[in-house]
C-alpha positions in Angstrom: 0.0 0.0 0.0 3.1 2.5 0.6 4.2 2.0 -2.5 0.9 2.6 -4.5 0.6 5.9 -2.4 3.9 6.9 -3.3 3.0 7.7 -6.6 0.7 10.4 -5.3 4.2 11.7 -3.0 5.6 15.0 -3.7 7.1 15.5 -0.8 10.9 14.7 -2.4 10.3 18.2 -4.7 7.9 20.3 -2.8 7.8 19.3 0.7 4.8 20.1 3.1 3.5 22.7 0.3 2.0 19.4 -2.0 -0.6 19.9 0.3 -1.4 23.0 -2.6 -0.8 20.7 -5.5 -3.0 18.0 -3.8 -6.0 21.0 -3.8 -5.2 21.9 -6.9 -5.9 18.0 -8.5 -9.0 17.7 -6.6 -10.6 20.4 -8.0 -10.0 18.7 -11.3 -11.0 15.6 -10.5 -14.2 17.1 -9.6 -14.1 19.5 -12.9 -14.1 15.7 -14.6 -17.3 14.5 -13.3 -19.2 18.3 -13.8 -21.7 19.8 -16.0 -22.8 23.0 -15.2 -20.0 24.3 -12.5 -17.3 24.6 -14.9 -16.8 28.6 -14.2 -16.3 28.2 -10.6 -14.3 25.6 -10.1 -11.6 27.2 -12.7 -11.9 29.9 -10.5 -10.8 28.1 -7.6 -8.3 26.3 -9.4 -6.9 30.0 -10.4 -7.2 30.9 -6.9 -5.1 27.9 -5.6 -2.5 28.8 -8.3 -2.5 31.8 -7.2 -1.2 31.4 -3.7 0.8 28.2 -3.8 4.8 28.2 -3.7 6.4 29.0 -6.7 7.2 25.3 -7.0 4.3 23.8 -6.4 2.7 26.1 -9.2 5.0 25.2 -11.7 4.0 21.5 -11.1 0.4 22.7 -11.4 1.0 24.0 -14.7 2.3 20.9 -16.0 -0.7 19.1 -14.7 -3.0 21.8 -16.7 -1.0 21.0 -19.6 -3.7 18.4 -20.7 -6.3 20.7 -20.2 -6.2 23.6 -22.2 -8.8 23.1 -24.8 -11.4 21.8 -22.0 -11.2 25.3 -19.6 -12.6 27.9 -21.1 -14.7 30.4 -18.8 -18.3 31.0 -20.1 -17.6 34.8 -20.7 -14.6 33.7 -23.5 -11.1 34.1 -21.4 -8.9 30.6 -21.8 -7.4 29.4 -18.7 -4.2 28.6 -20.6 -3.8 32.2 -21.2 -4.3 33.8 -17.1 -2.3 30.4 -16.4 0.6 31.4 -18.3 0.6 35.6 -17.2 0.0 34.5 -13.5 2.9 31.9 -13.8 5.2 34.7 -15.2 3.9 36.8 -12.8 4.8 34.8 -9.7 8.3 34.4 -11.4 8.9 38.1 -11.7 7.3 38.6 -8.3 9.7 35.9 -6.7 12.8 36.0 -8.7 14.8 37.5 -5.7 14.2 34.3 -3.7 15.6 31.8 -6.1 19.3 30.9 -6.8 20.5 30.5 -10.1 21.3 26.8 -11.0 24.5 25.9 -11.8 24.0 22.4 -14.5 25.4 21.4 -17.7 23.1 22.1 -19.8 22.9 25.7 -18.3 27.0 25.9 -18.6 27.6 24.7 -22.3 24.2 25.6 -24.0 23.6 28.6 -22.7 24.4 30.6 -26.3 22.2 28.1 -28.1 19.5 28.4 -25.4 19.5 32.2 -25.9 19.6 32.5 -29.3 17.0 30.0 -29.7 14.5 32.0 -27.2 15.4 35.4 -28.5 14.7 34.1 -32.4 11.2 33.1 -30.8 10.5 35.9 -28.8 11.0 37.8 -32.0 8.8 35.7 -34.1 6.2 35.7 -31.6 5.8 39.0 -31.2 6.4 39.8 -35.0 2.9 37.5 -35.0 1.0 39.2 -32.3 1.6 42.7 -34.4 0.9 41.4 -37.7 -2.0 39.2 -37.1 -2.8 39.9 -33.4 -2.5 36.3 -32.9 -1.9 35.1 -29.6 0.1 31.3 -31.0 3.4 33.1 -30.8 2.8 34.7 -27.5 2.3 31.5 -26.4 5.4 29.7 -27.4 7.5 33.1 -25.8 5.5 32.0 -22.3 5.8 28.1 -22.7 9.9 28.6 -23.2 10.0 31.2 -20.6 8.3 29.7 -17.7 10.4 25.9 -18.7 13.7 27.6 -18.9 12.9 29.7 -15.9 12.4 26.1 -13.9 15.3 24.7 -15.3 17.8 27.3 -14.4 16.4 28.9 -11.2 14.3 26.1 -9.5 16.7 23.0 -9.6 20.2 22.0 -9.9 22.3 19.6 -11.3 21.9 17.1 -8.4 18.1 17.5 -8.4 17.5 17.7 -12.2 16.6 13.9 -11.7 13.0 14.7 -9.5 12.2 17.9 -11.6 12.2 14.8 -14.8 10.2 12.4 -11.9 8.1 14.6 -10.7 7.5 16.0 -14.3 6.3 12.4 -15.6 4.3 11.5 -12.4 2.5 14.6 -12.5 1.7 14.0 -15.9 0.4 10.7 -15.2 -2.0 11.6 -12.9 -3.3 14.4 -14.9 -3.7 11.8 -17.7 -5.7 9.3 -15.5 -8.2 12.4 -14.4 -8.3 13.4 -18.1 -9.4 10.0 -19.4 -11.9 10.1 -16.7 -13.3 13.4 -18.1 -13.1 11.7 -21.7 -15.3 9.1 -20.6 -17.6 10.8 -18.2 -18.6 13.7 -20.9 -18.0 10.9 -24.0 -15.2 12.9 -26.1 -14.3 9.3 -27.8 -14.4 9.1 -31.4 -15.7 6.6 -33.9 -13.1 5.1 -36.2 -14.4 2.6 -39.0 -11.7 0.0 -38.8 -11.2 -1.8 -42.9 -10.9 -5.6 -42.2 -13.4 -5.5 -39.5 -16.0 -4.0 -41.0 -17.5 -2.0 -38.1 -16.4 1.2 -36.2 -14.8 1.1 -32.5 -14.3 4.4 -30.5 -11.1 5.9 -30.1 -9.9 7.2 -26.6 -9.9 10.8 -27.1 -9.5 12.0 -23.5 -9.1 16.1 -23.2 -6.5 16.2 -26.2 -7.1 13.6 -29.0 -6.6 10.3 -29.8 -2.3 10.0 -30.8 -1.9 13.3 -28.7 -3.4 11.6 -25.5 -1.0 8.7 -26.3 1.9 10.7 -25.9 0.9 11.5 -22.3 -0.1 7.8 -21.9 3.6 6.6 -23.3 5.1 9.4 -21.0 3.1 7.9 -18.0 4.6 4.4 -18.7 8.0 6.2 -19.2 7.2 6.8 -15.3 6.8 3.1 -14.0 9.4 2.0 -16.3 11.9 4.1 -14.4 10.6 5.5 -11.2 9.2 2.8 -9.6 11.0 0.3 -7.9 8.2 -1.9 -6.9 7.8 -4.7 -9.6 3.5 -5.4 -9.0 3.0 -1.3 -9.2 5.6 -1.1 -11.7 3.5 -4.2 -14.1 0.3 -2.6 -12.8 0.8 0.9 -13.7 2.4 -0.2 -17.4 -0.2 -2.3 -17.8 -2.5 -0.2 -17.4 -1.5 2.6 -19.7 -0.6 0.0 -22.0 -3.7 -0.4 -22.3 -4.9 3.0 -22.9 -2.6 3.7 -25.5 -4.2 0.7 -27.6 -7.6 2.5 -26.9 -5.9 5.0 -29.0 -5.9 2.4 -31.9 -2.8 4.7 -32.9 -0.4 3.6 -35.1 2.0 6.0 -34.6 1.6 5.3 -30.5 2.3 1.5 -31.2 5.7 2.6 -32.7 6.5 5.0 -30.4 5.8 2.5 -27.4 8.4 0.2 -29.6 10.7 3.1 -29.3 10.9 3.3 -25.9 11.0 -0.3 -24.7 13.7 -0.3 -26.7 15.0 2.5 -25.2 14.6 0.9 -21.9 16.2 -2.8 -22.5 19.3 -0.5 -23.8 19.2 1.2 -20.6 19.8 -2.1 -19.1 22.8 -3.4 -20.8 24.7 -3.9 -24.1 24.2 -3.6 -27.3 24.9 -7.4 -27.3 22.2 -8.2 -24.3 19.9 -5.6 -26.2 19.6 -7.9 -29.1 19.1 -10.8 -27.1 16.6 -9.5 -25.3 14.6 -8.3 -28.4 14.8 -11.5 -30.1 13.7 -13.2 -26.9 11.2 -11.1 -26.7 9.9 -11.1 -30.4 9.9 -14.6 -30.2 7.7 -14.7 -27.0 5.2 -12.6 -28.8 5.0 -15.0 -31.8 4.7 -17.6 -30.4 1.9 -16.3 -27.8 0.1 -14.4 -30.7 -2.5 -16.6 -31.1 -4.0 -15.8 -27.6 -3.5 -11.5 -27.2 -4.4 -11.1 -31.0 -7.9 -12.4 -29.7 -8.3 -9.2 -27.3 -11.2 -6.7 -28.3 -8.5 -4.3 -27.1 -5.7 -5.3 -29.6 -7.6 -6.3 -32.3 -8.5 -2.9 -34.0 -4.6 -2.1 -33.8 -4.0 -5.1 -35.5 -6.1 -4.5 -38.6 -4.6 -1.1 -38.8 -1.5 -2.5 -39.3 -2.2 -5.1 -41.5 -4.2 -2.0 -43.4 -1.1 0.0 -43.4 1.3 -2.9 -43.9 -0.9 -3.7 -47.5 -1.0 0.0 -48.7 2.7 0.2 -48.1 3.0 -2.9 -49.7 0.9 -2.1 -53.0 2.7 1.6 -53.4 -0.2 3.9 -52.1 2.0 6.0 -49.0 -1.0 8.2 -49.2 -3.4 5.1 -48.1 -1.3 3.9 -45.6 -0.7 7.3 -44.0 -4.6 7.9 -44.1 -4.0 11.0 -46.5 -0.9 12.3 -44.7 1.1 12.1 -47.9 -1.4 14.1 -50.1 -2.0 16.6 -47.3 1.8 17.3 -46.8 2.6 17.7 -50.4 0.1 20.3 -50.8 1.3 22.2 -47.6 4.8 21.6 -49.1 4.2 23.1 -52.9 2.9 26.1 -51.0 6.4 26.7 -49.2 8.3 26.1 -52.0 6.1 29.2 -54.2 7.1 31.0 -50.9 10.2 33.5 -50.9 13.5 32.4 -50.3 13.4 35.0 -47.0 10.3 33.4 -45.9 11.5 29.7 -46.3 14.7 30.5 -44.1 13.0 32.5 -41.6 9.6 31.9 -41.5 6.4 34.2 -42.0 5.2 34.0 -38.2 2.1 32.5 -39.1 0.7 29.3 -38.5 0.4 26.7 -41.7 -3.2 26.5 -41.7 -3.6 29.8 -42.3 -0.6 30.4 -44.3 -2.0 28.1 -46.5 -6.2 28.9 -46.7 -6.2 24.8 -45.8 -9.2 23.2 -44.7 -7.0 20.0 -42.6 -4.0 20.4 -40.6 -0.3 19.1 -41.4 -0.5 16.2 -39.3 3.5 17.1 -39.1 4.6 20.0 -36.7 7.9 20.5 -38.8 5.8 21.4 -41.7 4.0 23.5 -39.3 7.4 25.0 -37.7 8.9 25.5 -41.0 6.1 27.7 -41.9 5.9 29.8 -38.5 9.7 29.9 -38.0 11.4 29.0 -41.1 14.5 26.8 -41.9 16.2 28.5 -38.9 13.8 27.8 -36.4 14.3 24.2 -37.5 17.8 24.7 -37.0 17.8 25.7 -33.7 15.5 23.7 -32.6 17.7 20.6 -33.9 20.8 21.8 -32.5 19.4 22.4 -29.2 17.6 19.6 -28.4 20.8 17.3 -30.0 23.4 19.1 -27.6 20.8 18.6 -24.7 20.5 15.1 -25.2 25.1 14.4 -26.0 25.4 16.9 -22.8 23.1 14.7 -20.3 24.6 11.3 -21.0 26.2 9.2 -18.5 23.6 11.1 -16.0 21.1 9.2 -13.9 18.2 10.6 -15.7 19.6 10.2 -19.5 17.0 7.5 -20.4 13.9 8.7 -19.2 15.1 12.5 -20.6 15.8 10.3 -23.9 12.3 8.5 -24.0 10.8 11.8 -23.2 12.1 13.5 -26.5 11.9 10.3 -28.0 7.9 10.9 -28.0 7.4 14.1 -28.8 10.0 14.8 -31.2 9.7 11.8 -32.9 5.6 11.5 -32.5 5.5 15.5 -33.8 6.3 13.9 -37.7 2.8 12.7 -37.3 0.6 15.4 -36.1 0.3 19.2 -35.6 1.0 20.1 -32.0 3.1 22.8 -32.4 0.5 25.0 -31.0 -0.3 22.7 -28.2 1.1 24.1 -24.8 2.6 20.3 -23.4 4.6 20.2 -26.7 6.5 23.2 -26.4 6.6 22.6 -22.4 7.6 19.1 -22.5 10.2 19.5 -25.3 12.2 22.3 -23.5 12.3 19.8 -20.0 
């Protein structure tokens, strides 16, 4: 029973003040089950916010992270957007009190880190004026408030909770996200070819691949922050689960990626391979019993959907329409100006384009908004971050972390989405 309880502890990162972030997850556990209250318990939520520790908000902003397209007040006003001001305004308001961390990646990237927020800041604002849109004010306060915890709020020696306590407090948002998804019904119906009926997707508070990435994340979590083996097989069993409810390809290949990333944590390259063929050969040889799940089986067909179209030639089938859609976002970059295709036009693809459908690929969409150079930097940071963190305790999960969203981001359009350009700055 301690252990299970433990993954509701804080205590190691905030101390007696979880007692705030505790308030703060009750009120949206509450929010999940209500019709009808909505304005006042965001109220109360912005109230608890409001007078928490600085730390203890900061972890309350990653929980909201899930829930910005769910909390809107009645009158119009997003709580994303009085989140983010009142989180900047408690770091101005407090700045005196915290000491500057001294890390690696503070030491050796700091250049890179500055050029790369300065380059948005610009483009963000050059947005606001132009268009009086409020995406690239959002990226300035996403990168602000992440680099502001990283290099004020913890140090090298305790980078490893601010990763922990960033995955667990993701995974309890998730869990009182899916509850709202199934409480108000958000799921979609997906006609599955090969099995000639339709089977909801788990949709949650984001969508279907975009909750995944928070489900992944969560099993990110047990895989290497829980020490006790039936919680550990409980909790990845459990958002194992959920990430099939996705019926997701690109979440099946992600959660590839990551046990992979995991068994290499664990040995050799050598005991790595072993391992995988042990384990491919486990799941053969059992496949005729889990391919019989209700579960597993709409996954299934969506491979062997996917695995045909490839087969026969037609990307554009297999990638339910990706291909198409990206080449038309593409040919309009390309009849773009050379000044535009290096730096960007500050605007977002969709409406760069007059398109009807998103990307489904956020580098199209950050190619668009920040150009070739925003790509750049992007690249270069997040590389250096991952070469500069190696050989410390928390390389793997940091590693599994990017590993989702950066490599999840080539199949949909979140670079608007505020746990993207959180997450990928942790």
């Amino acid at each position: 029973m301690r252990d299970f309880l433990g993954l509701f502890d804080f205590k190691y990162v905030l101390g007696k003040s979880q007692i705030w972030l505790y308030m703060y997850m009750f009120v949206y556990f509450v929010y999940a089950f209500t019709s009808g209250l909505e304005d006042p318990l965001l109220a109360i939520s912005l109230l608890i916010f409001v007078i928490a520790p600085l730390r203890a908000a900061f972890l309350m902003f990653i929980f909201y992270l899930l829930w910005e397209y769910v909390t809107t007040f009645s009158f119009g006003i997003t709580v994303v957007l009085l989140m983010q001001l009142l989180m900047i305004a408690k770091m101005v308001i407090q700045k005196d009190k915290q000491k500057k961390a001294s890390t690696i990646i503070e030491r050796k990237s700091k250049s890179l880190q500055i050029g790369l927020l300065v380059y948005m800041i610009v483009m963000g604002a050059a947005s606001f004026l132009v268009s009086m849109s409020m995406t690239g004010l959002g990226f300035v306060f996403k990168v602000l408030i992440t680099f502001y915890a990283i290099h004020f709020m913890y140090s090298e020696r305790s980078y490893d909770n601010l990763l922990k306590s960033v995955l667990q407090i993701l995974m309890l948002s998730a869990l009182i996200a899916t509850i709202y998804g199934f409480y108000h019904d958000t799921a979609l119906d997906r006609w599955i070819s090969g099995l000639g009926d339709s089977f909801s997707q788990l949709y949650g508070t984001l969508g279907t691949t975009r909750m995944a990435f928070i489900y992944l994340t969560s099993v990110t979590f047990f895989l290497y922050y829980v020490k006790n083996v039936i919680v550990k097989a409980g909790g990845i069993i459990v958002f194992t689960a959920l990430t099939l409810m996705t019926i997701s390809l690109t979440a099946i290949i992600l959660y590839g990626v990551i046990i992979f990333i995991y068994t290499l944590s664990k040995g050799t390259l050598g005991k790595v391979i072993g391992r995988g063929v042990m384990f491919l050969l486990a799941v053969a040889l059992t496949f005729p019993v889990w391919s019989k799940f209700d579960i597993v089986q709409p996954v299934l067909y969506r491979i062997t959907f996917s695995a045909e179209a490839y087969e026969s030639g037609d990307i554009n089938k297999a990638t339910t329409g990706r291909e198409e859609i990206q080449e038309n976002y593409m040919k309009k970059l390309d009849d773009s100006s050379p000044f535009t295709i290096f730096f960007g036009n500050a605007e977002s693809a969709i409406s760069s384009t007059g398109s009807d459908m998103y990307s489904h690929n956020t580098y199209i969409d950050i190619l668009f908004f920040f150009g070739i150079l925003g790509i750049i930097l992007l690249v270069l940071y997040q590389g250096k971050k991952i070469l500069l963190v190696r050989g410390q305790s928390y390389f793997y999960p940091l590693l599994s972390l990017k590993a989702i969203l950066l490599l999840g981001a080539a199949s949909v359009s979140v670079m608007s989405a505020s746990y993207f350009m959180v997450l990928i700055f942790i």
